[in-house]
N, C-alpha and C positions, 0 to 999 in steps of 0.2 A: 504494500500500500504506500502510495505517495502523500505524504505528509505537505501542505501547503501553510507556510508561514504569514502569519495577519502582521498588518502595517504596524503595530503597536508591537509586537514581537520582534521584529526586524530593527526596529528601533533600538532597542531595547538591545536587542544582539550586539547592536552597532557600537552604543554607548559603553557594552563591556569589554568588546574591542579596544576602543577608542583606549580606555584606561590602562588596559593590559600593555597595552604597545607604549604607553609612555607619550608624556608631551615635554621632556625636556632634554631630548634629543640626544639620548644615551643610546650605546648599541644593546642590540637585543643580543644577549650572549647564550640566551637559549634554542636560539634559531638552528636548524639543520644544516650542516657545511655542507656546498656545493662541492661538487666532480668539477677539475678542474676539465675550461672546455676544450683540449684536446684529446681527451680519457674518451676511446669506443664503449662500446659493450665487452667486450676478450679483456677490456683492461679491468673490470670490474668482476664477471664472470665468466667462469669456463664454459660458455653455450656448448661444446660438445659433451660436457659431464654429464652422464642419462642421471646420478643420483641429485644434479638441481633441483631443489624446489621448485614447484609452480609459479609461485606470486615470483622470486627472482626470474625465473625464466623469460615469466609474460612482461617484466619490466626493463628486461636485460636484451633478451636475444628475439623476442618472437620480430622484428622487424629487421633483424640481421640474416643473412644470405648466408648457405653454405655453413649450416652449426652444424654438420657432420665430416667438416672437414675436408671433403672433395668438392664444394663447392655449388652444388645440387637442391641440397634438400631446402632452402629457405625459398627455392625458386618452384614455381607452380606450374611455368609452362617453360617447354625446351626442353624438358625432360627425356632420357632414352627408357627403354627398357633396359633393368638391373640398377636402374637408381631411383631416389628415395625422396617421398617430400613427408615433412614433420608436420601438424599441425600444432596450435599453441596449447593443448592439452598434453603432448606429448606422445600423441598417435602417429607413427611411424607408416609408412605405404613403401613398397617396392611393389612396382609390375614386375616380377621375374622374366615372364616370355608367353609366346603364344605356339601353341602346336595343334595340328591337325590331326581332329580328333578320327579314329578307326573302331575304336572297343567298344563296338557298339552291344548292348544285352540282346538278342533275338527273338530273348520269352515277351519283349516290351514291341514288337516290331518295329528296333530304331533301324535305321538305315541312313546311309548319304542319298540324295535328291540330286540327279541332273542340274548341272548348274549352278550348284552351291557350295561353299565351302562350309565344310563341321570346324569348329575348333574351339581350344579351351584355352582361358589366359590362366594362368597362374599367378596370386598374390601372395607377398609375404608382410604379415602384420605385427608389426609391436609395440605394445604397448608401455611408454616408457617418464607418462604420467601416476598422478598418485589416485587415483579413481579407476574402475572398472569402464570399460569402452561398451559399448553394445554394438554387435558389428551390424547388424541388422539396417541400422541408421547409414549402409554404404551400400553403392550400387553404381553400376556400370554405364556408361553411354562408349560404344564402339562405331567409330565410321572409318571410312576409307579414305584414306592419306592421301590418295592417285586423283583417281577422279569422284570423291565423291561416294553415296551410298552409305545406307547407315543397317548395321547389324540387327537382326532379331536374337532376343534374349529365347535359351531354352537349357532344360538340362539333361545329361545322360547320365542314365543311372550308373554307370561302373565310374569306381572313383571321386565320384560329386563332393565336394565338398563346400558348399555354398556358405553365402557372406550369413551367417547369424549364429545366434551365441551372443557370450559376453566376455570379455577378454581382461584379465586381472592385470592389474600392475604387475609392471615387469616379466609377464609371458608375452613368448612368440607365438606364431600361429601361421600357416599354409591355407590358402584357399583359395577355390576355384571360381568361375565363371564359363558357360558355355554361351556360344556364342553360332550363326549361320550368319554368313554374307555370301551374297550373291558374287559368283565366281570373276564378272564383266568389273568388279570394283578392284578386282589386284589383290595382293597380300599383304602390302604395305598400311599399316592401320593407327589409329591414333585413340587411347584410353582414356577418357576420362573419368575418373573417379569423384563420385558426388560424397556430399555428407551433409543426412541430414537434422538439424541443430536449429536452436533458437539464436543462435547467432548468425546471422544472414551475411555478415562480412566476410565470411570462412569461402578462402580460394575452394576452389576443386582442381586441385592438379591434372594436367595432360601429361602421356608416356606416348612420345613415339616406337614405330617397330616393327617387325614384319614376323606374319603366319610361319613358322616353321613347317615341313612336310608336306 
């Protein structure tokens, strides 16, 4: 609930301000020291430390590039497959790869389709916040790099490991997405990983990369 201050209250605030601060032109020697302004973020904390706090992290690093050290992960787009973007929670994302899927089950009647490519992206997740992740809250947008064309979501049952669960501080985790794109789009493809959150400013990273098989 949002609290709204009345004119006579704010006054009131003001006047014990007004006191606290002095009117005989003394320094306030309980004031917070300033970082002196050549000091980064690396000069204050070690943004690649996974055991940082939250509150330093989000005050430190979440606007610095590259807190894994290759230079990658504070960046959202550019990205290849095999590298990583963090979000300010501490949620870790790698695309590992994408390969064409064959193991199909036969009791389900999967099959490949004329025209189409099967294939599965692989994800690697860790969580390296101080809260439980719900993976559920992620999910895929897949298009084609070349010319165009956007993926259909589906799954096969051999190996599936789909985005949901919940993920503890400090576990990793493997997981899949299956995926069909029509064959005329190429194999070249681009990943973008959603998430979804009451914070609306939260990037969704892009992985470039191409279908293996």
């Amino acid at each position: 609930m949002r609290v709204r201050a009345t004119a006579a209250t704010a006054a009131l605030l003001l006047a014990v301000l007004t006191a606290c601060g002095g009117s005989d032109g003394g320094s306030t020697s309980a004031s917070k020291p300033r970082a002196s302004a050549g000091k980064t973020a690396k000069d204050v904390a070690d943004c690649s430390d996974e055991s940082l706090d939250q509150a330093t992290w989000m005050e430190h690093c979440a606007g610095e590039a590259g807190t894994g050290g290759d230079g990658t992960e504070g960046m959202a787009t550019g990205l290849k497959f095999g590298e990583s973007y963090t979000w300010p929670d501490g949620l870790k994302v790698t695309v590992v790869g994408a390969k064409v899927f064959t193991d199909y089950d036969p009791e389900l009647l999967e099959s490949a389709e004329p025209g189409e490519t099967d294939f599965r992206v692989s994800l690697k997740l860790e969580n390296g916040g101080k809260a439980p992740v719900d993976l559920g809250d992620l999910s895929l947008i897949i298009e084609g790099a070349t010319n165009g064309g956007e993926a259909a979501f589906t799954i096969f049952e051999n190996g599936s490991q789909p985005l949901e669960g919940r993920l503890a501080p400090g576990v990793t985790a493997t997981k899949n997405n299956d995926n069909v794109l029509e064959t005329k789009y190429g194999k070249k493809i681009v990943v973008t990983v959603q998430r979804s959150s009451d914070d609306f400013s939260l990037d969704f990273p892009e992985f470039t990369g191409e279908i293996k098989g």
